[in-house]
N, CA and C atoms as an extended XYZ file, in Angstrom:
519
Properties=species:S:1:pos:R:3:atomname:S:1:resname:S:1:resid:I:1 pbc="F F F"
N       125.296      109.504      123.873 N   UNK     1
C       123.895      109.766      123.646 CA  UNK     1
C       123.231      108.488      123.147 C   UNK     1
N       122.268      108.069      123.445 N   UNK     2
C       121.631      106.608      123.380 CA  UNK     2
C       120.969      107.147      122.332 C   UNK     2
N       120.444      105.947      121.761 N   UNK     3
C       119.170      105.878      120.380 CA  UNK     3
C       118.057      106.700      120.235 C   UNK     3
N       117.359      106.496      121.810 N   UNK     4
C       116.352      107.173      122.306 CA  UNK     4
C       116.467      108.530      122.122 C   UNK     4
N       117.455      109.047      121.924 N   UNK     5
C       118.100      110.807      122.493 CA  UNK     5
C       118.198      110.978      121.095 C   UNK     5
N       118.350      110.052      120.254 N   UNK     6
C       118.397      110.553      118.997 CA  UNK     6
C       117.713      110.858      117.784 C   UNK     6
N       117.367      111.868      116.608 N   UNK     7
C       116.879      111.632      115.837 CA  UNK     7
C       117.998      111.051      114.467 C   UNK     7
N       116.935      109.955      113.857 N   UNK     8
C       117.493      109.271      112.862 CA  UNK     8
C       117.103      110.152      111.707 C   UNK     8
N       117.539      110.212      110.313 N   UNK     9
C       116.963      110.646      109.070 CA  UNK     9
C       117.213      109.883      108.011 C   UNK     9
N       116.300      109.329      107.424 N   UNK    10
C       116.414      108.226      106.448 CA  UNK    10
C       116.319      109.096      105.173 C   UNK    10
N       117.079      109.038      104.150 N   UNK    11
C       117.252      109.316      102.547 CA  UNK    11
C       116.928      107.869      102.142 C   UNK    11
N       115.132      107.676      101.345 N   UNK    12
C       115.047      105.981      100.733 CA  UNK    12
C       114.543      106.522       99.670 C   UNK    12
N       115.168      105.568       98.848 N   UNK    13
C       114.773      105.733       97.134 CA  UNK    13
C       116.870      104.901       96.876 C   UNK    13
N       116.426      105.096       95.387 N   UNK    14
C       117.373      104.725       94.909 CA  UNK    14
C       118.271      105.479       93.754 C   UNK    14
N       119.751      106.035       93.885 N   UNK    15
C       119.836      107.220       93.463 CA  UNK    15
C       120.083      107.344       91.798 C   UNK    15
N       120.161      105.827       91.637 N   UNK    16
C       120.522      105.811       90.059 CA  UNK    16
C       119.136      105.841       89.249 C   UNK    16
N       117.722      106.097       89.939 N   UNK    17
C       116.782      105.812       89.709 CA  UNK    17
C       115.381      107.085       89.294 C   UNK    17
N       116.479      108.423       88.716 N   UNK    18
C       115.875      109.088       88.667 CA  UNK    18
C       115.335      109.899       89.538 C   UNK    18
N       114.104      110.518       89.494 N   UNK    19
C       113.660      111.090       90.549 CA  UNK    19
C       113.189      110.058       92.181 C   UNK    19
N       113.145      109.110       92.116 N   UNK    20
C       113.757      108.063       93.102 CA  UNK    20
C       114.504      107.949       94.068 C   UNK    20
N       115.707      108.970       93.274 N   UNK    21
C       116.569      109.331       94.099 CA  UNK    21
C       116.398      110.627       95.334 C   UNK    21
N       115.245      111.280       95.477 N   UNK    22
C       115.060      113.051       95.991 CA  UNK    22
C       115.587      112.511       97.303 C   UNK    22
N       115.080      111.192       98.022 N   UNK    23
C       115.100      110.954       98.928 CA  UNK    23
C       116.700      111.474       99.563 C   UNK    23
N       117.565      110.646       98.795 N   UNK    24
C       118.792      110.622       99.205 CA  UNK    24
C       119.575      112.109       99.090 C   UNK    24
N       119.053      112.814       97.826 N   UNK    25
C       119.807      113.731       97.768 CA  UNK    25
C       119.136      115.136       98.697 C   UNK    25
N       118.140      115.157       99.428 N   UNK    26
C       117.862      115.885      100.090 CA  UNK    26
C       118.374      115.661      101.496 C   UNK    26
N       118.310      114.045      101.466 N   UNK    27
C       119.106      113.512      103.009 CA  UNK    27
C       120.974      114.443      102.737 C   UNK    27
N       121.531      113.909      102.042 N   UNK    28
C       122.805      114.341      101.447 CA  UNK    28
C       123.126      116.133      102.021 C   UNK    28
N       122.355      116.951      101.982 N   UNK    29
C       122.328      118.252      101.254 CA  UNK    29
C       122.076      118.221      103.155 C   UNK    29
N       120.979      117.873      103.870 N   UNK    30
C       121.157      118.470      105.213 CA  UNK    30
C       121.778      117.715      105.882 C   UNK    30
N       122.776      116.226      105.812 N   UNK    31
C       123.487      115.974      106.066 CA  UNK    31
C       124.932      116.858      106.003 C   UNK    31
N       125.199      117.417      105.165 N   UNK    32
C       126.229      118.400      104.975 CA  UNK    32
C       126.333      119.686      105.451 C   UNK    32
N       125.082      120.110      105.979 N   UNK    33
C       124.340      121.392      106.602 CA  UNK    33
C       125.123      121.214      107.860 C   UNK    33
N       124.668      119.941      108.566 N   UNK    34
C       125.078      119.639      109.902 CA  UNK    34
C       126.638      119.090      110.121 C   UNK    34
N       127.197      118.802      109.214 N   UNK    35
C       128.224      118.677      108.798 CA  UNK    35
C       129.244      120.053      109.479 C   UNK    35
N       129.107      120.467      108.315 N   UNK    36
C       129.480      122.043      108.272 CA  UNK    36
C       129.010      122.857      109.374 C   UNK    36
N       128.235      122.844      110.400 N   UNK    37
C       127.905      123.662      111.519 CA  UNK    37
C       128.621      122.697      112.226 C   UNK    37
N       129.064      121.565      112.475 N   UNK    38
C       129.623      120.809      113.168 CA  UNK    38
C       128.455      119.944      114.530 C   UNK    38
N       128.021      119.777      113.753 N   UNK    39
C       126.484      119.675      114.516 CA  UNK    39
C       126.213      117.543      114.528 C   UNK    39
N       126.853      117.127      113.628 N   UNK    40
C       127.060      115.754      113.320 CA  UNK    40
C       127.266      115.105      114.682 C   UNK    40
N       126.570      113.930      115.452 N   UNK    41
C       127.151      113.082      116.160 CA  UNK    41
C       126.415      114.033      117.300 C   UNK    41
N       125.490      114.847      117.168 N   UNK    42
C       124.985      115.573      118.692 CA  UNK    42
C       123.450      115.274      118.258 C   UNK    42
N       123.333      114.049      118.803 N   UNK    43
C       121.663      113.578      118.401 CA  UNK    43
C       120.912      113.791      117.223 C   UNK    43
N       121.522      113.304      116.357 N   UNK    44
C       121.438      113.467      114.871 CA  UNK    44
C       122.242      112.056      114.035 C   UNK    44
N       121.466      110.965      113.673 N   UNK    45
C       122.683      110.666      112.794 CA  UNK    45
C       121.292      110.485      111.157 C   UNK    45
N       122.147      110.077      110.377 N   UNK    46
C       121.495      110.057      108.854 CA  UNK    46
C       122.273      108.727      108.886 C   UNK    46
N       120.853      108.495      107.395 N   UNK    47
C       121.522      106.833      106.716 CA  UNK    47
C       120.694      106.996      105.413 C   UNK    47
N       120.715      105.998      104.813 N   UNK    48
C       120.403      106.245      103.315 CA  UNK    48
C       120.022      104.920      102.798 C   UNK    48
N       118.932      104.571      102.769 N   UNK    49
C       118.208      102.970      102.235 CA  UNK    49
C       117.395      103.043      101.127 C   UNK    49
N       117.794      101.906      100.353 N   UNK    50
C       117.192      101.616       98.835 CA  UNK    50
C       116.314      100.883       99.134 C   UNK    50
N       115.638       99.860      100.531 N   UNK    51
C       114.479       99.341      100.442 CA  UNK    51
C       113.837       99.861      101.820 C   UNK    51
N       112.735       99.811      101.729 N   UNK    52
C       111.716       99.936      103.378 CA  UNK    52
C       112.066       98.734      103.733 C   UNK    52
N       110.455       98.665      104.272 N   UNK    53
C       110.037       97.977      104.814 CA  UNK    53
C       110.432       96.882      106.161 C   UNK    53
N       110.791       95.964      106.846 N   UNK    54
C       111.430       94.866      107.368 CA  UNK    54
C       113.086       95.571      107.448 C   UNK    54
N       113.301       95.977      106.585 N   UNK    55
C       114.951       96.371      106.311 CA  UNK    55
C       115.273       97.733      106.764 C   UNK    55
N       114.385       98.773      106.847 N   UNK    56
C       114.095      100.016      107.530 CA  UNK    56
C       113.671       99.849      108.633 C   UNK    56
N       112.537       98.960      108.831 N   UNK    57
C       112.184       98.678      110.475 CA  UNK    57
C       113.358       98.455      110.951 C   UNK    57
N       114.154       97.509      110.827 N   UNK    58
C       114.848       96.863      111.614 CA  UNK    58
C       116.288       98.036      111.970 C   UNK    58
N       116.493       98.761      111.433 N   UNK    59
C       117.319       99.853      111.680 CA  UNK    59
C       116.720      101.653      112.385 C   UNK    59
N       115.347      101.112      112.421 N   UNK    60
C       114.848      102.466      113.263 CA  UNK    60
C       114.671      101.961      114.771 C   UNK    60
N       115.003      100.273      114.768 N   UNK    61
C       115.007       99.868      116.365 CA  UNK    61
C       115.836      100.280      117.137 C   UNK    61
N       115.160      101.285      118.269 N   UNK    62
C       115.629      102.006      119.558 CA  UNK    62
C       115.786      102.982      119.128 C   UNK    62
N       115.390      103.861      118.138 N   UNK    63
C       115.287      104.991      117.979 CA  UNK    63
C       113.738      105.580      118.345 C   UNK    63
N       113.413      106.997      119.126 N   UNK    64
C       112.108      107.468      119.316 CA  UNK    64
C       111.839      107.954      118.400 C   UNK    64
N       112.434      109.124      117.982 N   UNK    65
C       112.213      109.825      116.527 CA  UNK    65
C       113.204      109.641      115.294 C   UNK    65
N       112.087      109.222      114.018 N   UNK    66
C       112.360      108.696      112.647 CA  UNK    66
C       111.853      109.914      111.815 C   UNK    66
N       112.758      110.720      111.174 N   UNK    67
C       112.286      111.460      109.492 CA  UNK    67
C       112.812      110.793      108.375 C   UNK    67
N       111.846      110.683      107.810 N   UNK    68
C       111.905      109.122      106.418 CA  UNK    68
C       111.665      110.894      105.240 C   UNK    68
N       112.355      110.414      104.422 N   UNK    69
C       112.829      111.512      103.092 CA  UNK    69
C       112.399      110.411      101.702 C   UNK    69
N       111.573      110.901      100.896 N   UNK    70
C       110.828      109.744       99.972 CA  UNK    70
C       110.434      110.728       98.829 C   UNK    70
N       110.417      109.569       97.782 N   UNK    71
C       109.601      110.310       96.686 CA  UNK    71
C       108.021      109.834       96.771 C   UNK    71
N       107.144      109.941       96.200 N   UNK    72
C       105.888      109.151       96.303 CA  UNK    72
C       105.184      109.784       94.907 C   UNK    72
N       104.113      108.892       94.575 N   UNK    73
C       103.313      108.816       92.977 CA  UNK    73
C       102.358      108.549       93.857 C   UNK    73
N       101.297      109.612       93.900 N   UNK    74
C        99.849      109.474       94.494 CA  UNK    74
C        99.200      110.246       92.708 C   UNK    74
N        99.542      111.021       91.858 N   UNK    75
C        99.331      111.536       91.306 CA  UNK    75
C        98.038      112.460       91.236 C   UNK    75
N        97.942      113.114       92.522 N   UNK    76
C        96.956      114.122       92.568 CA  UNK    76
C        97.490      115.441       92.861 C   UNK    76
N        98.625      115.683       93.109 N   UNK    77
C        99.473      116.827       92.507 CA  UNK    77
C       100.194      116.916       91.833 C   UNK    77
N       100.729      118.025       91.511 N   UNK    78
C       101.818      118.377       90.596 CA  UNK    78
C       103.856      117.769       91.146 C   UNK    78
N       104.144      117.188       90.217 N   UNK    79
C       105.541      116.716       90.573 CA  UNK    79
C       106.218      117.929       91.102 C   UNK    79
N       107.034      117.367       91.802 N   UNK    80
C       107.736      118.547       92.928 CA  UNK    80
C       107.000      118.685       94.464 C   UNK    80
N       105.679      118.796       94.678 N   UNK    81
C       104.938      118.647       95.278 CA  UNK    81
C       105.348      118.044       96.375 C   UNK    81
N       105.534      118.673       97.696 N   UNK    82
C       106.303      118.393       98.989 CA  UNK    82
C       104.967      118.123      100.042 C   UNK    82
N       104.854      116.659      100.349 N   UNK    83
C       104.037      116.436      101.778 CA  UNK    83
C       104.912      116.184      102.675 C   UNK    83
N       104.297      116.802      103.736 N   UNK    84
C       105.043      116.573      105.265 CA  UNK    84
C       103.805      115.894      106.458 C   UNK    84
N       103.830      114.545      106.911 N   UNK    85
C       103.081      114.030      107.313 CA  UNK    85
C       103.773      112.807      108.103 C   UNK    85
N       102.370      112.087      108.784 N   UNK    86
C       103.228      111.047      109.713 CA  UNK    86
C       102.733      110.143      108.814 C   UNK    86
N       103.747      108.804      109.070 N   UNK    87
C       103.864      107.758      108.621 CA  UNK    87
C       102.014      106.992      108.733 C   UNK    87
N       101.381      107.128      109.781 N   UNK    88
C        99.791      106.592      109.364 CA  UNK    88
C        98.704      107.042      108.778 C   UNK    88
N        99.347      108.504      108.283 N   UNK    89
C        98.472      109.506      107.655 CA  UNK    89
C        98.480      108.835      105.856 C   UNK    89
N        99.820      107.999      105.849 N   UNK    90
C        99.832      107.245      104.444 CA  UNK    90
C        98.830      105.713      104.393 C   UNK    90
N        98.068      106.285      102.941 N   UNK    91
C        97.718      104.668      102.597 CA  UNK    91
C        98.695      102.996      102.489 C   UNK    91
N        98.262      102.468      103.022 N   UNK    92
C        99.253      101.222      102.934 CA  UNK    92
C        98.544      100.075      101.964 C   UNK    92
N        99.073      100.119      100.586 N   UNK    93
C        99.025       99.902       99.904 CA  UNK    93
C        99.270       98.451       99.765 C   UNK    93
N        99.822       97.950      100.232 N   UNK    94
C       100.472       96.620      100.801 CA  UNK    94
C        99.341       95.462      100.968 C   UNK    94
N        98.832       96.251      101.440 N   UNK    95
C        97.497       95.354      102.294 CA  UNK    95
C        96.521       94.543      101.300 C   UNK    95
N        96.462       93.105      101.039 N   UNK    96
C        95.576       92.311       99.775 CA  UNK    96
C        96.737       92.234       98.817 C   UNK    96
N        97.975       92.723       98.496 N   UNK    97
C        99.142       93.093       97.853 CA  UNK    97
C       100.189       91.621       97.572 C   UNK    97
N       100.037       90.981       96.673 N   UNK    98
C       100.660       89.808       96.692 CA  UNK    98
C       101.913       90.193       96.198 C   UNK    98
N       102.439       91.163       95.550 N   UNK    99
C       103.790       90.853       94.395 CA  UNK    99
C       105.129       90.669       95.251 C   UNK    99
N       104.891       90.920       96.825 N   UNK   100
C       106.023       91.592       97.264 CA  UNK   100
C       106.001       90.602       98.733 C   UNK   100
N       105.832       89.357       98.505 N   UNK   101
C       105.679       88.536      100.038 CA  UNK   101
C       106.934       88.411      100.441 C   UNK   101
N       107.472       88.628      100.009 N   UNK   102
C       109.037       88.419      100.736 CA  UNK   102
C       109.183       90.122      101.922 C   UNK   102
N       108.469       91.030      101.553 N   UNK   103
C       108.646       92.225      102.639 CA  UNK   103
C       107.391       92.452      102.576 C   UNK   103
N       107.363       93.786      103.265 N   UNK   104
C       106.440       94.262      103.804 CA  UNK   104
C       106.335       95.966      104.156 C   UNK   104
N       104.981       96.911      103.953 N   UNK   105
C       105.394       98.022      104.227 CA  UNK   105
C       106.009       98.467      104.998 C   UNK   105
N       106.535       99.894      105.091 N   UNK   106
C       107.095      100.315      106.550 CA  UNK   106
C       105.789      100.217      107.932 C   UNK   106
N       104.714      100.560      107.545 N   UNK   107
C       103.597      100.393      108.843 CA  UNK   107
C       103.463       99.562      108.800 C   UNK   107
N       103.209       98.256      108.080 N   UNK   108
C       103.219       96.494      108.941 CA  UNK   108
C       104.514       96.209      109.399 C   UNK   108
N       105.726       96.680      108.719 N   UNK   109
C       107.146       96.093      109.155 CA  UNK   109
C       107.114       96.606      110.453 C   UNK   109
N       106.754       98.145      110.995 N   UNK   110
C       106.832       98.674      112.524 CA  UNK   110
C       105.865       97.937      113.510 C   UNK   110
N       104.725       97.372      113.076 N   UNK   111
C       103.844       96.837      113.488 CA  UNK   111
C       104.232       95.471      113.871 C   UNK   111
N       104.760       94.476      113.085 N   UNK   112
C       105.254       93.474      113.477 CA  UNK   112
C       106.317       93.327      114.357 C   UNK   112
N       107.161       94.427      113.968 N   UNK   113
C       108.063       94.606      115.103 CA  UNK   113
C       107.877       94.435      116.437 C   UNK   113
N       106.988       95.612      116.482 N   UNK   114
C       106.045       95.888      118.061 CA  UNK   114
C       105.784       94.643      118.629 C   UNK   114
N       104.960       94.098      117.570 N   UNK   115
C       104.560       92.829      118.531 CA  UNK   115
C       105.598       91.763      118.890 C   UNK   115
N       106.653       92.001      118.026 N   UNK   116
C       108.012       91.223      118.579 CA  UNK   116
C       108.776       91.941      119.589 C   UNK   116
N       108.227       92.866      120.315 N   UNK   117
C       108.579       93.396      121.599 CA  UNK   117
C       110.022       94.125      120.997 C   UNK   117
N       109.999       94.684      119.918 N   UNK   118
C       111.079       95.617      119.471 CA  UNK   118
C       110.686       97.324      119.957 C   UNK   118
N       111.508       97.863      120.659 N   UNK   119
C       111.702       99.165      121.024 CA  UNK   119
C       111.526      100.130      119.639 C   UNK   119
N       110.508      100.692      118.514 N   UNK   120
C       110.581      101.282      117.482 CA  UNK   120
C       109.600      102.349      118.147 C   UNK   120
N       110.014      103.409      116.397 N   UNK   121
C       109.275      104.805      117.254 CA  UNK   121
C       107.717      104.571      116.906 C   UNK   121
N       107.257      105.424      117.685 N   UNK   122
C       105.526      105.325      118.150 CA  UNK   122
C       105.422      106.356      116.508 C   UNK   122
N       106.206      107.068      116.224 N   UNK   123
C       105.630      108.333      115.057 CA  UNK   123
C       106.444      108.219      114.249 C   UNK   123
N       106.267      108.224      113.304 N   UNK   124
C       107.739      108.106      111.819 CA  UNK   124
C       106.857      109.060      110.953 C   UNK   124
N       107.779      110.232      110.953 N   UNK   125
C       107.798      111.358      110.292 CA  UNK   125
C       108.017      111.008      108.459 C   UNK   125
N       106.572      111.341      107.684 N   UNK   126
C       107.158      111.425      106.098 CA  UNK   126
C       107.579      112.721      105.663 C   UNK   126
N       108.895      113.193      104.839 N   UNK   127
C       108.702      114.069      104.124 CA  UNK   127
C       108.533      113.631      102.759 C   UNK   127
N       107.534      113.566      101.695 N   UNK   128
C       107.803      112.895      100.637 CA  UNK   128
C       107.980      113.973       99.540 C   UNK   128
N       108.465      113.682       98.371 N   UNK   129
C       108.310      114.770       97.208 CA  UNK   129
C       107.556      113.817       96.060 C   UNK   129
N       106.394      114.412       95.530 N   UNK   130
C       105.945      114.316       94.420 CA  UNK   130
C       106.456      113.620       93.185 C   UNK   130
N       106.495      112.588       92.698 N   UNK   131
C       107.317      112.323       91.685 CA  UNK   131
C       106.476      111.360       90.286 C   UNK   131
N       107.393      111.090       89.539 N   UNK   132
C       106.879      110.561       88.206 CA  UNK   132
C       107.564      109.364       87.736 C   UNK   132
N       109.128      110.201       87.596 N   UNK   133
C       110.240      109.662       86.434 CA  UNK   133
C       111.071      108.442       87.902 C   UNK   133
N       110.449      107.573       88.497 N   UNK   134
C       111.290      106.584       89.735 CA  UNK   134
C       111.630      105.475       89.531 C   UNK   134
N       111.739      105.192       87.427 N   UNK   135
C       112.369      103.982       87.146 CA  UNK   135
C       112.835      103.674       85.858 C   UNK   135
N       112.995      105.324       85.952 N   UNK   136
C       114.241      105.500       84.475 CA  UNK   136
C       115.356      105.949       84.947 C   UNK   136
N       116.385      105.023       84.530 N   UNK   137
C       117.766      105.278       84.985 CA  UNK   137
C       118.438      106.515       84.841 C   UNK   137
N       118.850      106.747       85.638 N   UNK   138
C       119.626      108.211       85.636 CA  UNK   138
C       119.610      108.872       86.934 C   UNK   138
N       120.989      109.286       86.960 N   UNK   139
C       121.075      109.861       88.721 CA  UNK   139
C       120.833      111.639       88.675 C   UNK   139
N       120.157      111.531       87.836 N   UNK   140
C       119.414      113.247       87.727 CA  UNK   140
C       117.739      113.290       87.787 C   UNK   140
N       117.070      114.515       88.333 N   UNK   141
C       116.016      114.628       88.913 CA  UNK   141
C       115.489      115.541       87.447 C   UNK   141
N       114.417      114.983       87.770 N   UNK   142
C       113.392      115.776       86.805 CA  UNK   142
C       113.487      117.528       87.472 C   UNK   142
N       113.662      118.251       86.449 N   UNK   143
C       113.489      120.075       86.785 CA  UNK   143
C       112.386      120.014       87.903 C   UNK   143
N       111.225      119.389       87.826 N   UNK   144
C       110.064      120.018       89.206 CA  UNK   144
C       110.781      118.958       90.253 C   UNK   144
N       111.096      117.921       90.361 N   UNK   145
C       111.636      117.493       91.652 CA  UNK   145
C       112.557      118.368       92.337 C   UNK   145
N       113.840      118.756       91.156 N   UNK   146
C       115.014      119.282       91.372 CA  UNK   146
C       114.763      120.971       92.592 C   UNK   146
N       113.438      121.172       91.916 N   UNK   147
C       113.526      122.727       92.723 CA  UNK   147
C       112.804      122.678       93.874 C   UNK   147
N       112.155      121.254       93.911 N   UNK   148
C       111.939      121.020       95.012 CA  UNK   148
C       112.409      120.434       96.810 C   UNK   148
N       113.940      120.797       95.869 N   UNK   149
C       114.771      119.802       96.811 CA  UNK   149
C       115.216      121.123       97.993 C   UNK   149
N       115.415      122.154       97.347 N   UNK   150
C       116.122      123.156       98.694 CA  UNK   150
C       114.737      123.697       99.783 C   UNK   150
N       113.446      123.279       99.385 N   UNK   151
C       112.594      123.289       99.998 CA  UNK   151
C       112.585      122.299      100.826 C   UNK   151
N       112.304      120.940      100.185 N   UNK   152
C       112.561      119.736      101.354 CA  UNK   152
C       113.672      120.130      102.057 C   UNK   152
N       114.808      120.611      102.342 N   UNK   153
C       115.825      120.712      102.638 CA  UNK   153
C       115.362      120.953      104.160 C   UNK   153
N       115.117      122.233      103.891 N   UNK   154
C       114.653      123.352      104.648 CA  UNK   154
C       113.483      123.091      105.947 C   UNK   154
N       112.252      121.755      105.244 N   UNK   155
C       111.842      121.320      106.235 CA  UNK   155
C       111.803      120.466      107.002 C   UNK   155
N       113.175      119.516      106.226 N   UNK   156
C       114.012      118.636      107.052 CA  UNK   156
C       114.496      119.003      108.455 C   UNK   156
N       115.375      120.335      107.846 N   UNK   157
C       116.265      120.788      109.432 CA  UNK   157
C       114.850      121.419      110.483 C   UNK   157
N       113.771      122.102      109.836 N   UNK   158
C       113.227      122.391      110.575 CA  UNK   158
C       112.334      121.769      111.493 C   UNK   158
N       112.241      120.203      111.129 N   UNK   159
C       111.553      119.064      111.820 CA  UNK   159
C       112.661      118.729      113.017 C   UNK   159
N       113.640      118.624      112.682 N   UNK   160
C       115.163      118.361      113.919 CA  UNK   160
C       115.711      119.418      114.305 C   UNK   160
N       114.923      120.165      113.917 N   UNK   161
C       115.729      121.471      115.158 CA  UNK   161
C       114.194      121.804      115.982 C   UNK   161
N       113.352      122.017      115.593 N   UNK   162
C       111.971      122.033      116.289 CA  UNK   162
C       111.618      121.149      116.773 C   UNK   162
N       111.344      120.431      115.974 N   UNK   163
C       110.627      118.843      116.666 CA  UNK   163
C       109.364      119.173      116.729 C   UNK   163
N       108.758      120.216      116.034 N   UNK   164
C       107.354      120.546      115.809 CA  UNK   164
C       106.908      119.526      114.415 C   UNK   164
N       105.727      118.588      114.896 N   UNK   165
C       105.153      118.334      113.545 CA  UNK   165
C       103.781      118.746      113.187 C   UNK   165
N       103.947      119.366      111.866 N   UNK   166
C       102.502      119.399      111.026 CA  UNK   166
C       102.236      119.267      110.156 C   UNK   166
N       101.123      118.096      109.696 N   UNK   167
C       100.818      118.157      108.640 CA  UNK   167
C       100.562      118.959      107.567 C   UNK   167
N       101.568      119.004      106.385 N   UNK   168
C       101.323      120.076      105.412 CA  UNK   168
C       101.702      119.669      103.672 C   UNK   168
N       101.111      120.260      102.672 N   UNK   169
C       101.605      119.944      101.010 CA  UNK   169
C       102.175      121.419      100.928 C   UNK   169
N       103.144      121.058      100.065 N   UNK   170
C       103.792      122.302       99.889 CA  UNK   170
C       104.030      122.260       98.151 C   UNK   170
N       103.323      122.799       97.608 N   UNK   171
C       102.750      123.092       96.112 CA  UNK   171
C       104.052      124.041       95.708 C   UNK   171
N       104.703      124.207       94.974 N   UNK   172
C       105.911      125.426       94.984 CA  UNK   172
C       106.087      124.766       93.705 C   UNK   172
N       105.383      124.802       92.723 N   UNK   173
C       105.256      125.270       91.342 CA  UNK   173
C       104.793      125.817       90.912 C   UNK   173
């Protein structure tokens, strides 16, 4: 099965990093789903990255469909707080952004790509969860992330088994 045929699922955050970590441990949890149905290696693979940008681009090359698993601090909801959206529906924050010249967001890193005639997907799926606590050490989730995780779970598999996307917040506090 080629790249193209496949969907990728990214777990990014970092897991010693608190709620930082949702990313990975929700990747983890339907990684094991598919696991256990024996479903692994049939247009499906998972991976798990501590940085975007340039370093994520460069590993979604030749893949069509990307689900990126994230925490995010917009702080206009409540932590736990599950968006499901595409990757241009996010502000890119980046942009006028000096601290970080050595990379670059995930939408300029895909963007530059492109124009380097790299095969990346046209749509990169966010699921993000709501978060706060993404740089106090500890590989445990704050209680509202935590109960938010068998939810993300849930609309993980249902993005790769459907392949239906819609934009949605999922409030479940």
């Amino acid at each position: 099965m080629s790249k193209l045929e496949t969907i990728l699922v990214v777990g990014l955050g970092n897991p010693i990093l608190g709620d930082d970590g949702v990313g990975w441990r929700v990747v983890e949890q339907v990684e094991a789903e598919y696991i256990a149905k024996d479903r692994k290696n049939k247009g499906i693979e998972f991976e798990y990255y501590s940085l975007g940008g340039l370093s994520l681009m460069e590993r979604m090359e030749g893949y069509r469909d990307v689900i990126v698993v994230d925490s995010i601090l917009t702080g206009k909801n409540p932590n736990g707080t599950i968006y499901s959206l595409p990757l241009s529906s996010l502000p890119d924050y980046s942009y006028g952004h000096t601290t970080a010249i050595h990379d670059a967001s995930l939408a300029t890193a895909l963007e530059v790509g492109r124009k380097m005639g790299l095969v990346l997907p046209e749509d990169v799926w966010i699921v993000a969860v709501e978060a706060e606590f993404v740089y106090d050490f500890s590989e445990e989730l704050s209680p509202e992330v935590e109960r938010a995780v068998p939810t993300a779970v849930k609309l993980v598999k249902e993005l790769v088994d459907t392949n239906i996307r819609e934009e949605k917040i999922y409030d479940i506090t």
